[in-house]
N, C-alpha and C positions, 0 to 999 in steps of 0.2 A: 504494500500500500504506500501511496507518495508521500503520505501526509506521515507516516512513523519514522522517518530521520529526521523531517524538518520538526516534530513534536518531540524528540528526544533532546532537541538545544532548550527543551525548558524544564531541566531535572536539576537547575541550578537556580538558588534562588536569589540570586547577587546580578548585577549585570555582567553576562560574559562575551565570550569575544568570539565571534564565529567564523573560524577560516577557513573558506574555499581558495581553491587552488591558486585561482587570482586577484583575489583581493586583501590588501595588507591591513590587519589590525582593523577590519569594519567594525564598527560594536553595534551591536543587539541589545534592545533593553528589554527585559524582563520583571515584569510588576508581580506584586507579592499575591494578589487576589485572582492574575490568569496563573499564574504556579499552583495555588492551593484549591483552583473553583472544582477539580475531577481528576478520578487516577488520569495519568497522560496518555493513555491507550483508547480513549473513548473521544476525543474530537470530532465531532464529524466535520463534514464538508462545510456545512450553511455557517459553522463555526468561526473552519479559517477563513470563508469568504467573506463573511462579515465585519474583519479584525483587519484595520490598515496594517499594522504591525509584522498579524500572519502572513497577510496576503505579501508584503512585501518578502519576507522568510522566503516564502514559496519560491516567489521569481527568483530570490539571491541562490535559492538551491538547486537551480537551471545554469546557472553562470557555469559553474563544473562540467557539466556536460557540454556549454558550448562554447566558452571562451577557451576551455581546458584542452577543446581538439585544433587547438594553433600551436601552442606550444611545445615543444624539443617533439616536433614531428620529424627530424631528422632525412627528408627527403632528398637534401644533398647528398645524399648516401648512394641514392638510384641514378648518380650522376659521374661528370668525368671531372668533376671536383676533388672526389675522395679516394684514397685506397683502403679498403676496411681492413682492419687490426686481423683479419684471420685471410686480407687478400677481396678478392672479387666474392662480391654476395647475388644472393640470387636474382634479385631484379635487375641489378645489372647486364648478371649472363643471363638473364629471361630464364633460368630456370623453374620459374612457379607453375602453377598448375594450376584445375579449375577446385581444388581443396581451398587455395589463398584466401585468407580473407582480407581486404581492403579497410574494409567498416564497414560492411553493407549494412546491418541491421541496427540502425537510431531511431528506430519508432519509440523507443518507449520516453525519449529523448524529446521527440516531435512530440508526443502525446501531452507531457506535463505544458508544453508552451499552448496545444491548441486548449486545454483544459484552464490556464489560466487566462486566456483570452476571452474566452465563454462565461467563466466566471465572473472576470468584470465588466464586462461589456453590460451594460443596464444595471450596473448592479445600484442599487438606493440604498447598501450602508456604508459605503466607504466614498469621498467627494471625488467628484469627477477630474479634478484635475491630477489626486492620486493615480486615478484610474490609468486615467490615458497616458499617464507615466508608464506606467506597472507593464500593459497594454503594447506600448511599444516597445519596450525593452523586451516582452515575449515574441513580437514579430520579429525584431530583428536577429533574434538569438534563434528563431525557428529559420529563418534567412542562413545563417552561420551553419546550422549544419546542413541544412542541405547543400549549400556552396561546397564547405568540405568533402560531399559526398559525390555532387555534379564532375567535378574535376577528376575523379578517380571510375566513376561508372559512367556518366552521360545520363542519359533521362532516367529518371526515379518514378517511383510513386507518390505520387503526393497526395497528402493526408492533411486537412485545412480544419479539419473539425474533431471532435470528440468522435467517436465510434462507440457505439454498442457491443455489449457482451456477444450478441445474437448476433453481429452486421457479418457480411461475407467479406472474410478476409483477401479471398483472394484478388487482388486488387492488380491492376494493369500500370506499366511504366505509363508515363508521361515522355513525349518527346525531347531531350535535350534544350531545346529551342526552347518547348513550354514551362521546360524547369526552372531554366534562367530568368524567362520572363516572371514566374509567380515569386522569384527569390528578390527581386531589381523590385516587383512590386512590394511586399515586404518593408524593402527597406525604406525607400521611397515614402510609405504611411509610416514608418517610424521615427523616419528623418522629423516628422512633423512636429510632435508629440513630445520625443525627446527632450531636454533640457540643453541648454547649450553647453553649460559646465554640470558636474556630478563629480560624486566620491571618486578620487584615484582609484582606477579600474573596472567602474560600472561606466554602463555606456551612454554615451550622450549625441548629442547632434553633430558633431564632428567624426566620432566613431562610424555614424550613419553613413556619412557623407562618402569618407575613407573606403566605405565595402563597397560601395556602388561604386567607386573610381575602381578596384581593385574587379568584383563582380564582372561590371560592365566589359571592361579590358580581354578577360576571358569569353564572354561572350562575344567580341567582336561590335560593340555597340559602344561607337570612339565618340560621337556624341555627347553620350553620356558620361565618358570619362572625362570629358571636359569640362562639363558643367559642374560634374560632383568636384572637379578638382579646383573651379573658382570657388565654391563655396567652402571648400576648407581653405583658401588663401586668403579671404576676409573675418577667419578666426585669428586666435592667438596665437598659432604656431608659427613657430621657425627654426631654420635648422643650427644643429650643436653639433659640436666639436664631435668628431665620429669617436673618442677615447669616453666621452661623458655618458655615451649614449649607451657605452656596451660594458665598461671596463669598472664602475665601481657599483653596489646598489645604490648609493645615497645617487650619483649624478643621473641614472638612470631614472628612479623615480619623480625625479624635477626637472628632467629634459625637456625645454618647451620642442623639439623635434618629438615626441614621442605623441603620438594620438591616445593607444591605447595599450597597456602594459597588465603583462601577466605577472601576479608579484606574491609574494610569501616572503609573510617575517621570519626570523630565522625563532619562532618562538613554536614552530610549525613544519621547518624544513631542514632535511641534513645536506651535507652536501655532496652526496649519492644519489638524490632528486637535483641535481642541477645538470647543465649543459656539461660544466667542467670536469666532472667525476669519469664521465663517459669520451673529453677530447686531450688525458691530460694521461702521460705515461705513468707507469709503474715500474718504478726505479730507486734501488736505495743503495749504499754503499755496503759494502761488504757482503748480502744475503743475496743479491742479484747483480749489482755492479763490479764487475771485471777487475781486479787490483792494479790492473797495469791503465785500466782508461785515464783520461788526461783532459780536464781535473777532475779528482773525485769530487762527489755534489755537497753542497750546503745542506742540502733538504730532501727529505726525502719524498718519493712522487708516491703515493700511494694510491692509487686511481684507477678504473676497470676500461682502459682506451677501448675503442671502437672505430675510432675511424681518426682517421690523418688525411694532410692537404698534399693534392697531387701536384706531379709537375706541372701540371696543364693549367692549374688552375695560378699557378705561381706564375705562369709564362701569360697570364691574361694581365698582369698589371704593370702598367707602362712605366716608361722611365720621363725624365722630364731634360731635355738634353738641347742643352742652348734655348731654352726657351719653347721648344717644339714637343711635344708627346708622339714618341715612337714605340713602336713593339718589338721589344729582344726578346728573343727564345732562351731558354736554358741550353738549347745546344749551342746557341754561337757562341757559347762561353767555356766550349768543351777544350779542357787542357789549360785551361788558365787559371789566376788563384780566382775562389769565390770570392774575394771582396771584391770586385767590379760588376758582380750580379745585381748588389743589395744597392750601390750609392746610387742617387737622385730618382730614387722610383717612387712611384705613389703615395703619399701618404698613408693609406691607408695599410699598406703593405707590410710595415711594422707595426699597425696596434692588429691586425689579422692576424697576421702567420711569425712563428716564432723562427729561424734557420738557425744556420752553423753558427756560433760566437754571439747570437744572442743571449744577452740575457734576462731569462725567465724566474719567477718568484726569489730574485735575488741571487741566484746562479747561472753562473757560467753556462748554458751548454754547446756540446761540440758535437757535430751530427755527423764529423766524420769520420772514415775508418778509424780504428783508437778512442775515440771519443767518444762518452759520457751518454749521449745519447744516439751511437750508432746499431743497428741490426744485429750487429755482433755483438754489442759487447757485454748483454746480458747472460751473467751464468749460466741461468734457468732456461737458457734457449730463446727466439724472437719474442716471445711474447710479452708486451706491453712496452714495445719497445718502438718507436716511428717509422713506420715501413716505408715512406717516400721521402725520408732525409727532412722531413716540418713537423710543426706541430700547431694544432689552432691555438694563436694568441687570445682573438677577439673570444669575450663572454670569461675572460678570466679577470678572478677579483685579487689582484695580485696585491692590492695594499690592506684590502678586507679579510685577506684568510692566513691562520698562523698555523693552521697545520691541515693537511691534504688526506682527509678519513673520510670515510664512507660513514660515518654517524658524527661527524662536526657538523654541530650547528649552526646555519647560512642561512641568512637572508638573501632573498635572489629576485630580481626582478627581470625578464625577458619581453621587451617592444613587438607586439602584434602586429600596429600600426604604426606608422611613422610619414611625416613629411618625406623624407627623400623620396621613399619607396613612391609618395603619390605625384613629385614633379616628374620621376620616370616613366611611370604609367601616360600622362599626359604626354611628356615629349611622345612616348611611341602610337598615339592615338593621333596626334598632328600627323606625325611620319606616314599612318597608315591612310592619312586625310590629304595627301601629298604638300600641306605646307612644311618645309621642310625648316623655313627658316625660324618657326617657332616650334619644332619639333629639336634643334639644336641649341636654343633658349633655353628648355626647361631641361636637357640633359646637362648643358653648364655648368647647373645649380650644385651640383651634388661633384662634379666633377672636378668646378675651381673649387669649395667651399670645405668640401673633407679629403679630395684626391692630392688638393693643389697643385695639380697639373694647369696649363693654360686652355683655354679656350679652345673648343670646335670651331675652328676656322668657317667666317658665313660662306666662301666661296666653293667648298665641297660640293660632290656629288650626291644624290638620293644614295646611291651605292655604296659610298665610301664614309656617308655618316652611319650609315645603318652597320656599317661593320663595328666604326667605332661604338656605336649605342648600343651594341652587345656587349663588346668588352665590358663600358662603363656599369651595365646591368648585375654584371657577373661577378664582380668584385665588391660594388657596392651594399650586393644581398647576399655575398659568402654567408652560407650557413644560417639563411634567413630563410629556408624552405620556401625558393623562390624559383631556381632554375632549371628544377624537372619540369614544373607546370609551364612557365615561359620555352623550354624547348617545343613542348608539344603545343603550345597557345599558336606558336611562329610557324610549326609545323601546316597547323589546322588553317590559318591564314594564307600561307602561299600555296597551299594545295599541293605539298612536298608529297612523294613518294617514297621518303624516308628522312632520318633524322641523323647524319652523319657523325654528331658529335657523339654518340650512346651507340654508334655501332663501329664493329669492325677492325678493332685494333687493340690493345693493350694499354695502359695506364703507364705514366713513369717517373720514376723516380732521380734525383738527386745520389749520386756518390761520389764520395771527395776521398779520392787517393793518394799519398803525400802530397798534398796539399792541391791539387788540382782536382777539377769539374769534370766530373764524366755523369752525362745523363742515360743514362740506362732504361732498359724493360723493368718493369717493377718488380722483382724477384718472384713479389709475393701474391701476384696480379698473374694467377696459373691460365685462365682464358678469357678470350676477347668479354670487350663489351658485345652484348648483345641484343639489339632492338627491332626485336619484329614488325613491322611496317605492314599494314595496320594495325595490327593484332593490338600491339602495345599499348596505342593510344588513349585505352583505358582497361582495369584489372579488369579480371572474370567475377560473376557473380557466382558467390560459392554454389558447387552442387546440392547444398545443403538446403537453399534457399529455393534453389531450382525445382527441386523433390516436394516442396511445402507448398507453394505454389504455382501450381498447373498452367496459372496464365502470365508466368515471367517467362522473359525472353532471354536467353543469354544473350553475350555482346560476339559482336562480329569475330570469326574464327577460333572464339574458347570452347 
């Protein structure tokens, strides 16, 4: 029953502090006469619906289910971003199946937001303007998952109302086309509703605005990313220093860049629930680290890695050379020392990715043979150790954490939404609108302002910014679960026959032998990437789901 977790936060009879995933420190109050009015297992419905208080509970008890499916979804993974800690993982090499599950099944998800909508909608005990608060924050959070879901299957089911015990479940997809339009409508009625400002990390009219620029993008409806992208440029945001935005919790949760942030006190969170536990090696002196590596560490990495930054994606960020922004590969650097890899590149390039003679949480490391944090030179064999010579800098709290445990207690906040993310959506909506010269305007932004690289020259070609406006895309959303969906978005849009970057070749890696660059096959990257064309462009619906109901369709060639 929905209503037995959200009635179990009142078995305290003090005000307590109620935390979901994303939201830091909200307080709930709790009066001495609804504590004491009946055991807590008999509430009914007309109850919480009649209680501003409950009814709000209720909605803040959706936030989990829909705010919570953005965060560390780790999709860089299924990309040519990462090499994964045990090598190539399945979606990579396309090895899954029609067993996979994506997320197909968030009805029960959908159910509480139509159920809360129903319930306010005319409701005469609680004032209307609560309502229509309450109201939108459930459309747009029923918008959120099915977005999440739209991008992984294509047309859904949609389910807009309560159901019946007795109604027939088996229920038909909805066209892709129709999904996107009832999610864009959604948001659109909650844009309205909404509040312009609200509690750090409940949604507000800016949050609205941000998913319909991001929605819309996906769907192909560049109009609309425009429009939603003027209306969050006559809010309060602006963009921050790309170090504030990622690298501590305090600058993270006051980033005027940040729209909407998924956040936990550390009163709530270890730091084995963070990005970093799962991007950060396992490495200590003496029980894993090598006596002869050079230097032995400060500290030790105690951490469950999963995934490291490939050569490919290190080779996306430019250098800044006389004033010009060009693109060096890691190989034209082959045989020479790696310090002319790292000078005048990106900014962002150092608060992202950690290399050779970086130093990380106060140490040294060396990522080359001999060193500290090479492939070798773990005792216990590769594992937890950087299999493409990097390590992700970005989302580390290097001045907030004093020891690296899977049960230290961390505060973490991770950016859902953000300004950069929405002037780049915009620039590639002009581009796709063939203005090209306001299409290299709003990539600019993000490009002087956290890259500090110069300016996309107005003279360029449609062809030769669109290259650069990948680049800038790819770097600027490292590890933002950004560029499986933009692969396949640009796919869908030029009517490619295939997706060249996720197919067809091997991953690679950085090694540095007395003192020289040699870019190599990833050792640990045993088979190609693999991208079936069509196939791919969205999971299978599990057979599970198929067997349940007689009238799903599976997706094209599962």
């Amino acid at each position: 029953m929905y209503f037995k977790k959200l009635l179990n936060l009142y078995t305290m009879k003090n005000r307590i502090i109620y935390s979901l995933a994303f939201l830091c420190l909200l307080c709930l109050s709790c009066k001495e006469d609804l504590l004491d009015k009946k055991p807590l297992d008999t509430y009914t419905e007309d109850e919480v619906w009649n209680n501003a208080t409950m009814a709000k509970d209720f909605i803040l008890d959706i936030y989990s289910d829909a705010v919570g499916l953005y965060s560390q979804n780790y999709t860089d993974d299924w990309t040519d971003n990462i090499v994964g800690n045990n090598g190539i993982n399945s979606i990579q090499a396309s090895t899954i199946d029609n067993t996979y599950n994506a997320g197909w099944n968030k009805f029960s998800s959908i159910r509480k937001c139509n159920l809360a909508i129903e319930k306010l909608t005319n409701n005469n005990d609680i004032s209307e303007t609560i309502c229509k608060q309450l109201i939108a924050e459930a459309r747009m959070m029923r918008a959120m998952i099915y977005f999440w879901q739209v991008r992984r299957f294509g047309g859904l089911i949609i389910v807009d109302k309560v159901l019946s015990a007795d109604a027939n479940l088996d229920l038909v997809r909805s066209s892709e086309e129709d999904t996107y339009t009832f999610i864009l409508n959604d948001l659109a009625a909650a844009a309205i509703d909404l509040p312009e400002t609200n509690d750090r990390g409940r949604l507000n009219r800016g949050t609205a605005y941000a998913f319909i620029n991001m929605v819309a993008l996906q769907a192909g409806d560049y109009d609309k990313v425009i429009s939603s992208a003027d209306e969050i440029e006559l809010l309060n945001y602006k963009l921050d220093t790309y170090y504030n935005i990622f690298q501590t919790y305090a600058t993270t949760i006051k980033s005027p860049e940040v729209i909407l942030v998924f956040d936990r006190g550390n009163e709530y969170n270890t730091f084995q629930q963070t990005r970093m536990f799962y991007n950060s090696p396992n490495v200590s002196n003496g029980t894993k680290l090598i006596s002869t590596a050079v230097p032995q560490l400060n500290n030790v990495f105690n951490c469950w890695p999963a995934r490291w930054p490939s050569q490919e994606i290190v080779d996306a960020y430019l250098f800044n050379k006389n004033g010009i922004a060009v693109q060096k590969k890691g190989e034209e650097f082959e045989g020479m020392y790696p310090g002319q890899m790292w000078k005048n590149r990106d900014d962002r390039f150092e608060v992202s990715i950690a290399r050779d003679s970086s130093m990380l949480w106060q140490t040294l490391i060396t990522c080359r043979r001999g060193g500290n944090m090479h492939w070798t030179s773990n005792i216990q064999g590769t594992w937890g150790m950087p299999k493409a010579g990097y390590i992700t800098r970005k989302w580390w709290y290097e001045k907030d954490i004093n020891y690296f445990y899977n049960s230290y207690y961390v505060s973490w906040a991770e950016p859902i939404l953000r300004l950069g993310e929405v002037y780049l959506n915009k620039a590639e909506a002009y581009y796709r609108k063939g203005n090209i010269s306001k299409a290299i305007e709003y990539t600019n932004k993000t490009r002087t302002f956290h890259g500090g690289l110069p300016e996309i020259p107005s003279s360029i070609s449609a062809s030769e910014f669109w290259k650069l406006y990948k680049l800038e895309r790819r770097v600027e959303l490292f590890e933002e679960d950004d560029r499986y969906w933009s692969l396949i978005r640009w796919a869908k849009a030029e009517n490619a026959t295939s997706i060249p970057e996720l197919d067809g070749y091997k991953l690679h890696a950085i090694d540095i032998i007395d003192g020289k660059v040699h870019i190599i096959e990833c050792p640990f990257f045993t088979s190609e990437l693999n991208f079936e064309y069509p196939k791919r462009l969205y999971f299978p619906i599990p057979d599970s789901e198929i067997k349940a109901n007689e009238n799903l369709v599976q997706n094209l060639d599962w």
